[in-house]
C-alpha positions in Angstrom: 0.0 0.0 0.0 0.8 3.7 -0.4 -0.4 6.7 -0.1 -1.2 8.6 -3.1 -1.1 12.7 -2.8 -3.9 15.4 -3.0 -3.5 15.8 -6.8 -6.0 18.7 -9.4 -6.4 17.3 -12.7 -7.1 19.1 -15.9 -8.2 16.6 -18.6 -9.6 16.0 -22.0 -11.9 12.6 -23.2 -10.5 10.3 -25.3 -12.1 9.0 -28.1 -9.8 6.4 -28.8 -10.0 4.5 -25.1 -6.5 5.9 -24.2 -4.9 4.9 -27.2 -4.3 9.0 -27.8 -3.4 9.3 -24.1 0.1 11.2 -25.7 -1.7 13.7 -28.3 -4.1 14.9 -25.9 -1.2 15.2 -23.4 0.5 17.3 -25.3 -2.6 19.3 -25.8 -3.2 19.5 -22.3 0.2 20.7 -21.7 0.0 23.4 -24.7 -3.8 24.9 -23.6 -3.8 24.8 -20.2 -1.6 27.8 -19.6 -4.9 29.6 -21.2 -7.2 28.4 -18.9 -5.2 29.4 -15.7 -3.2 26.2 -14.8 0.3 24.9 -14.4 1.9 21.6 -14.8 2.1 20.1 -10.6 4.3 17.4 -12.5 5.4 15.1 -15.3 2.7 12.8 -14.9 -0.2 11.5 -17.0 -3.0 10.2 -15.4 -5.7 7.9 -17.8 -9.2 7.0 -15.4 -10.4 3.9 -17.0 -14.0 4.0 -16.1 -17.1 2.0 -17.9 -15.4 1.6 -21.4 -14.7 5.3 -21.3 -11.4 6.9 -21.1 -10.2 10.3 -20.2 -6.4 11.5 -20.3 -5.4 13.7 -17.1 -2.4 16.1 -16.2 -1.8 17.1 -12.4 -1.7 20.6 -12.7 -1.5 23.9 -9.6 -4.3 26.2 -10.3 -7.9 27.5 -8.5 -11.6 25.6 -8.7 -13.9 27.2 -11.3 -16.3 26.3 -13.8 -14.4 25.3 -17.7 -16.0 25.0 -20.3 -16.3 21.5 -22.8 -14.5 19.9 -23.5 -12.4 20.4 -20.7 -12.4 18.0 -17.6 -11.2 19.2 -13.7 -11.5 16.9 -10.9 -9.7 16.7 -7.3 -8.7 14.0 -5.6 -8.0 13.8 -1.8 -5.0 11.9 -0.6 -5.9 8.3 -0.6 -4.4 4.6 0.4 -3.5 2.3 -2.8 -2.5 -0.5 -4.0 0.4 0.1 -6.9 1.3 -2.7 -9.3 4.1 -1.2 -11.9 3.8 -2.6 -15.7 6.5 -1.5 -18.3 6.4 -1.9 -21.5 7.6 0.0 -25.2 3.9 -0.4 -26.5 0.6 0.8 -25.2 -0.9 -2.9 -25.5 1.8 -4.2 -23.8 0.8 -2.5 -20.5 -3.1 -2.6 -21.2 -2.3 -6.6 -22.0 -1.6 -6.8 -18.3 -4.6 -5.0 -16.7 -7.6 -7.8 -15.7 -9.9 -4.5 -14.6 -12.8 -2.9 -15.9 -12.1 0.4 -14.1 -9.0 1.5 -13.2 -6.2 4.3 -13.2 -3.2 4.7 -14.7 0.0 6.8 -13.6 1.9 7.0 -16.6 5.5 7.6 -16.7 7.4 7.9 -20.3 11.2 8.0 -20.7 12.4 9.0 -24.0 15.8 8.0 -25.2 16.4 5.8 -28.3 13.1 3.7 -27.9 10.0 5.6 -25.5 9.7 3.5 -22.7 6.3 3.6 -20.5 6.0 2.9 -16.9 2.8 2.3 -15.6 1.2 2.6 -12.0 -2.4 0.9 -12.2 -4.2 2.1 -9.2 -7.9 2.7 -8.1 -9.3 6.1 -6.5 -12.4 4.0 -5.2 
């Protein structure tokens, strides 16, 4: 178990059940100066949840109302339980995931080959 910290997340929906998880990423990181937000960290955060998907970046900035289709959610510090998956390819780590709904914390490393790490986690 660990504890997971208080984290704000600015998001966007995917329509491609995470696949996209680095274009909208990247679009996250490029808009949300705009909308009053800066990167907390170098995270990426993907909530798995019903056969949806929506891509997440921790990010320092104030509670108000945005507008579609942007997503904000807080989540309190919380107890989990981490498994780490690595893997070059996206369906190598999503191979390795039995749940339905679930959370990814996902780390790349960029070098000759991108490399993912994976923390799969639950908020509930």
């Amino acid at each position: 178990m660990t504890t997971l910290p208080n984290m704000r997340l600015l998001g966007l929906s995917s329509s491609a059940s995470g696949r996209d998880w680095d274009s909208l990423s990247r679009k996250i990181d490029l808009m949300m100066e705009a909308e009053g937000f800066d990167l907390a960290e170098e995270t990426i955060v993907i909530e798995f949840r019903k056969g949806e998907a929506s891509v997440y970046r921790p990010v320092i900035g104030g509670i108000r109302e945005l507008s579609a289709p942007w997503l904000l959610t807080d989540r309190t510090s919380t107890q989990v339980s981490l498994r780490q998956l690595e893997g070059e390819l996206w369906d190598d780590i999503m191979d390795e995931i039995p749940e339905e709904n679930f959370t990814l914390l996902l780390k790349r490393r960029l070098g000759s080959e991108l490399n993912l790490t994976a923390h799969v986690f639950s908020f509930f």
